[in-house]
MMTF fields as JSON, N, C-alpha, C and O atoms, coordinates in Angstrom:
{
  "mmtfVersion": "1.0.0",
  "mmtfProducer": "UNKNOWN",
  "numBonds": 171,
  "numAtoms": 172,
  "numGroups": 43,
  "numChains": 1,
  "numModels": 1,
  "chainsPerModel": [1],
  "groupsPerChain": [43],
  "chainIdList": ["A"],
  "bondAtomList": [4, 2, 8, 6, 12, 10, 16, 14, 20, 18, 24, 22, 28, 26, 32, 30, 36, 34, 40, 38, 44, 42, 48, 46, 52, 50, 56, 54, 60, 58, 64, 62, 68, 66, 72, 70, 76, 74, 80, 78, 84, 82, 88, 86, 92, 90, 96, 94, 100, 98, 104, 102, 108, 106, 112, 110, 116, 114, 120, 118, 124, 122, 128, 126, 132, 130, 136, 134, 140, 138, 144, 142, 148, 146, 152, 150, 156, 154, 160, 158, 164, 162, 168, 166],
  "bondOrderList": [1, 1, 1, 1, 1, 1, 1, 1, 1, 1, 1, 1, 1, 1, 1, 1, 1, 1, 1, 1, 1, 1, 1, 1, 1, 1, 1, 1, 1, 1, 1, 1, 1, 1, 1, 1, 1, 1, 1, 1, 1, 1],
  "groupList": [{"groupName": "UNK", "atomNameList": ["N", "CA", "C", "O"], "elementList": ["N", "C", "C", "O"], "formalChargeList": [0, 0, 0, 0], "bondAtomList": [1, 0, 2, 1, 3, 2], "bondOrderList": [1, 1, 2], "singleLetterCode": "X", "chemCompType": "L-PEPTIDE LINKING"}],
  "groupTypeList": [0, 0, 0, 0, 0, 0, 0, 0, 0, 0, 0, 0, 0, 0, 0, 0, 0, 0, 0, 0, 0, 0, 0, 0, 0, 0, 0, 0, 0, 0, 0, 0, 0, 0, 0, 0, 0, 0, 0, 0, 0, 0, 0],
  "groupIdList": [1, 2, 3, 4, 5, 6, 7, 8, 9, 10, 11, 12, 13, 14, 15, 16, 17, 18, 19, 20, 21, 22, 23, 24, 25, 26, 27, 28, 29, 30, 31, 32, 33, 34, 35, 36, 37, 38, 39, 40, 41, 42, 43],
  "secStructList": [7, 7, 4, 4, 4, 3, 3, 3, 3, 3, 3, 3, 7, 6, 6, 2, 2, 2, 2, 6, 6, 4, 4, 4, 4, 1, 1, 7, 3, 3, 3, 3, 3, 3, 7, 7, 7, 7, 1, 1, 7, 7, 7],
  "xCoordList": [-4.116, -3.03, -3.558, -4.219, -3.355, -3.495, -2.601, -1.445, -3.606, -1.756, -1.0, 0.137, -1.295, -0.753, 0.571, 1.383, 0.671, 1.581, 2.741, 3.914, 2.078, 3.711, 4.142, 3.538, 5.867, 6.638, 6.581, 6.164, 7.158, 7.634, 6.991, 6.596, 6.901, 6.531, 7.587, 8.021, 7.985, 8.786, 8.188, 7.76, 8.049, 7.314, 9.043, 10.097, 8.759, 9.72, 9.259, 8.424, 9.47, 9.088, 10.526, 11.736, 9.436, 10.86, 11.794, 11.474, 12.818, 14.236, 14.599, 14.91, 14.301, 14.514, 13.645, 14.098, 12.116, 11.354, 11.984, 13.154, 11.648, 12.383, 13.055, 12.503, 14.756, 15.8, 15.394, 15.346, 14.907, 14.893, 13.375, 13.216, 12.762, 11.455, 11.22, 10.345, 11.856, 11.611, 10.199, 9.641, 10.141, 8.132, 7.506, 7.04, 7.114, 6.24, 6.515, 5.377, 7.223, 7.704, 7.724, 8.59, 6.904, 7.41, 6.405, 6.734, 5.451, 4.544, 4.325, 3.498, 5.752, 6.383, 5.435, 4.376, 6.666, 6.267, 6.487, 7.39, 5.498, 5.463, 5.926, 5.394, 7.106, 7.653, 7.064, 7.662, 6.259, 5.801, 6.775, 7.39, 7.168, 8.199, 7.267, 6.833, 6.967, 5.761, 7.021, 8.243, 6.225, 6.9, 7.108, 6.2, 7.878, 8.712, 8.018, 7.817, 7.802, 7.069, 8.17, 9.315, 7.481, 8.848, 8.635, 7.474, 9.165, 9.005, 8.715, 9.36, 6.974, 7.03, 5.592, 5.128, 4.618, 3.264, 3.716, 4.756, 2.554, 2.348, 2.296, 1.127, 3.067, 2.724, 1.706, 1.242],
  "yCoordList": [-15.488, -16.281, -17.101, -16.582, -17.945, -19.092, -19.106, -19.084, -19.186, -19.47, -20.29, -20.007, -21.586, -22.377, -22.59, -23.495, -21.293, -21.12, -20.488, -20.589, -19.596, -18.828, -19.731, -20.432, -19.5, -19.914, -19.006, -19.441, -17.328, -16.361, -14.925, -14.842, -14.024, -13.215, -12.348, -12.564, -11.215, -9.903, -8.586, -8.297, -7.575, -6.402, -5.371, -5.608, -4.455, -3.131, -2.019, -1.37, -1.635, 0.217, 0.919, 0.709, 2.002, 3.326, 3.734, 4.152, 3.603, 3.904, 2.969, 3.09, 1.924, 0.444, -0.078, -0.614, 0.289, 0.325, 1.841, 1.669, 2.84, 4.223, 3.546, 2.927, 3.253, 2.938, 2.373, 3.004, 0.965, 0.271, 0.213, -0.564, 1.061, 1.411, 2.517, 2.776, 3.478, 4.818, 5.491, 5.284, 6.451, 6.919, 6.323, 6.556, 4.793, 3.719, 3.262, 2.903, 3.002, 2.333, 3.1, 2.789, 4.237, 5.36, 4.806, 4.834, 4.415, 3.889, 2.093, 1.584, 1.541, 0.525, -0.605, -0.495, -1.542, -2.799, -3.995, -4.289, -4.934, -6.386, -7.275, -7.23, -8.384, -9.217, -10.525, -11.323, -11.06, -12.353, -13.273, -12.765, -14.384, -15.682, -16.827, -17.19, -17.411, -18.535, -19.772, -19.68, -20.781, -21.786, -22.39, -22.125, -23.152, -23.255, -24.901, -25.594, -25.2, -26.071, -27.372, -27.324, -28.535, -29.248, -30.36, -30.765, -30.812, -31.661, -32.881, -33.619, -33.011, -34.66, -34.618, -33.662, -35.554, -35.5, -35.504, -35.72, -35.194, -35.2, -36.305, -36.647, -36.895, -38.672, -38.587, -39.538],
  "zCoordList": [11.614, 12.126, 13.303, 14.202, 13.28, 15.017, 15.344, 14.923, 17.013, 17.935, 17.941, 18.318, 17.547, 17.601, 16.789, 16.982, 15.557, 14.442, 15.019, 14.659, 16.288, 16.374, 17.32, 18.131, 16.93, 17.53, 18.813, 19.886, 18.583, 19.84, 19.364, 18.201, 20.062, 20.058, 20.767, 21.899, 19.855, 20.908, 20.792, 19.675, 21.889, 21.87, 21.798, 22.388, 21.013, 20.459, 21.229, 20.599, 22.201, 22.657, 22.639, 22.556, 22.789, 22.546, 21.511, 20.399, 21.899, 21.171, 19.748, 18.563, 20.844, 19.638, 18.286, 17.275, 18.638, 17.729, 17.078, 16.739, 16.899, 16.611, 16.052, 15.143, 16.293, 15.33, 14.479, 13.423, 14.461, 13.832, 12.453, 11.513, 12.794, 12.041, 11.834, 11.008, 12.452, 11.936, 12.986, 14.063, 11.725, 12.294, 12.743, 13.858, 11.692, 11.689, 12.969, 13.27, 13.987, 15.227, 16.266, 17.083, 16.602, 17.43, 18.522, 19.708, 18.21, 19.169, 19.933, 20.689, 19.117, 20.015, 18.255, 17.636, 18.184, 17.466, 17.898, 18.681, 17.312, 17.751, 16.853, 15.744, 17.103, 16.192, 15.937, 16.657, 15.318, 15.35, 14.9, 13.963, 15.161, 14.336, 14.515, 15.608, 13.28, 13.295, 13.247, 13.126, 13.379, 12.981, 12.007, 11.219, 11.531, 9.835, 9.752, 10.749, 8.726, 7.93, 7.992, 8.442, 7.41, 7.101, 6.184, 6.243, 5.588, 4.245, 4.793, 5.537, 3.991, 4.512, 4.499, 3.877, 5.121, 5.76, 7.237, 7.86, 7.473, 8.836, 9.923, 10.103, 10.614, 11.516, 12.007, 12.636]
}
């Protein structure tokens, strides 16, 4: 991935990763959101 792709980044610890991931999240998760494409070429 390049940086230049993500849009935001959010970090999950604790409780919230837990709820929302279970096991897999107990040790805190990271949300990537890239940025969305768009119909056309490029200017």
């Amino acid at each position: 991935m390049q940086p230049e792709d993500i849009a935001e980044f959010s970090i999950l610890e604790d409780a919230s990763a837990t709820a929302s991931y279970g096991d897999r999240g107990v040790n805190g998760v990271i949300l990537i959101t890239t940025k969305k494409g768009r119909k056309g070429k490029k200017p």
